[in-house]
KEVEXVEX-860654 format. One record per residue (C-alpha): residue in one letter; residue number from 0; x negated, y negated, z. Coordinates in nm, 3 decimals. Layout:
<atom><residu>A</residu><num>NUM</num><c1>X</c1><c2>Y</c2><c3>Z</c3></atom>
...
//
This chain:
<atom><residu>X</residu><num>0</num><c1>6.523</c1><c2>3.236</c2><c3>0.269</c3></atom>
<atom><residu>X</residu><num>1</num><c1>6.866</c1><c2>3.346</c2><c3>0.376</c3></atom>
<atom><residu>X</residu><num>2</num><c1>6.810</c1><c2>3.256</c2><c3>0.722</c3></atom>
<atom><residu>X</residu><num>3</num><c1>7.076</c1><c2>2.915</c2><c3>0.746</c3></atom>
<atom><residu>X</residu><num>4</num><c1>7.305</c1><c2>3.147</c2><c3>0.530</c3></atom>
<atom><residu>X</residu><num>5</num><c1>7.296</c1><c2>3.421</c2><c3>0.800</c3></atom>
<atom><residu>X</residu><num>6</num><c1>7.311</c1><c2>3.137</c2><c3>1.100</c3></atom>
<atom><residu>X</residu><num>7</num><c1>7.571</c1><c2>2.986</c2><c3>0.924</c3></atom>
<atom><residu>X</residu><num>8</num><c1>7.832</c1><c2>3.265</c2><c3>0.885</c3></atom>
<atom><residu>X</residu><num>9</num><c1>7.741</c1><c2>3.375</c2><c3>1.220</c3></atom>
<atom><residu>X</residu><num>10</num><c1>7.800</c1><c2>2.989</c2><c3>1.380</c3></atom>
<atom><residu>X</residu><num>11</num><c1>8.149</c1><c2>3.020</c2><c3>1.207</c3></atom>
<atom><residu>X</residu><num>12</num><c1>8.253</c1><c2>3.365</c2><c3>1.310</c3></atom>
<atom><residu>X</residu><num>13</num><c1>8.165</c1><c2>3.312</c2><c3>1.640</c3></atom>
<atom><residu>X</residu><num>14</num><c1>8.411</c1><c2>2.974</c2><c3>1.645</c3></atom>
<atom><residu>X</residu><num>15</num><c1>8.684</c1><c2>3.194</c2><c3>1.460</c3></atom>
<atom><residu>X</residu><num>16</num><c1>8.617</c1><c2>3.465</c2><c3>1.640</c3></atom>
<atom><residu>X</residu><num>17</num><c1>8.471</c1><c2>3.434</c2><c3>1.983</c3></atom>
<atom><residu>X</residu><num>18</num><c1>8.376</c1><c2>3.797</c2><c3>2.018</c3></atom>
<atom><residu>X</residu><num>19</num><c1>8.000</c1><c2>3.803</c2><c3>2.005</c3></atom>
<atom><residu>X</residu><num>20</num><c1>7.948</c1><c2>4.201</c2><c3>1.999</c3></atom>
<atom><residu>X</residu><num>21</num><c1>8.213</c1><c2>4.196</c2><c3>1.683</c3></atom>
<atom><residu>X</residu><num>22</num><c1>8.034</c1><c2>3.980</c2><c3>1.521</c3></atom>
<atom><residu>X</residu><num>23</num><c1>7.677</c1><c2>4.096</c2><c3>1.619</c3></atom>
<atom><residu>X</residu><num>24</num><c1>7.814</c1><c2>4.425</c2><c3>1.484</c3></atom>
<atom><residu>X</residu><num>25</num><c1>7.962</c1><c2>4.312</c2><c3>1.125</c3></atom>
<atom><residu>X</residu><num>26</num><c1>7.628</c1><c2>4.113</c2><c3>1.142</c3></atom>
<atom><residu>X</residu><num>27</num><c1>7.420</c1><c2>4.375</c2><c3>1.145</c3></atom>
<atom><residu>X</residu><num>28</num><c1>7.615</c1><c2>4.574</c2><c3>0.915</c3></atom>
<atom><residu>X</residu><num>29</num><c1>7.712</c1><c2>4.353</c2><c3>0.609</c3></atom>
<atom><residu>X</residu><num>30</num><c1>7.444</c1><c2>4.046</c2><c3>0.625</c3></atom>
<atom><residu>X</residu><num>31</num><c1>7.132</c1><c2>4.332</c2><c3>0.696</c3></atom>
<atom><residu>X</residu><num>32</num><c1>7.023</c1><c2>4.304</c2><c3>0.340</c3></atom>
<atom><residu>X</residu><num>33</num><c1>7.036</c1><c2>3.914</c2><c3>0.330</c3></atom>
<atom><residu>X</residu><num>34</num><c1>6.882</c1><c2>3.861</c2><c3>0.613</c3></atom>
<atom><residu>X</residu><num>35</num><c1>6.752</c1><c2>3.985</c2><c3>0.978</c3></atom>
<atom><residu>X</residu><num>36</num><c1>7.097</c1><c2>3.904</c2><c3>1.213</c3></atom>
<atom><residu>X</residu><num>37</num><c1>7.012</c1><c2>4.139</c2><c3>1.503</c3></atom>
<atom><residu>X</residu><num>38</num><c1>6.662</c1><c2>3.947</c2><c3>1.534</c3></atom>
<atom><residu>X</residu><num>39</num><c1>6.805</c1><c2>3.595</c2><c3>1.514</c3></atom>
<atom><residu>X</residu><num>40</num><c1>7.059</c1><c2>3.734</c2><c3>1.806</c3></atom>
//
């Protein structure tokens, strides 16, 4: 499962980051087809 992959790159761009509707958004967009972002967020 890509689940800890997704969690993972989301944990980090959120520290990088700190804008959680950018990164829900790039989420959503890029990781969709390794994983389900928008329902782990």
């Amino acid at each position: 499962m890509y689940i800890c992959m997704c969690v993972f790159i989301y944990m980090i761009a959120v520290i990088l980051h700190h804008i959680t509707l950018l990164i829900h958004f790039k989420c959503d967009q890029r990781l969709q087809t390794l994983c389900n972002c928008t329902n782990f967020i």
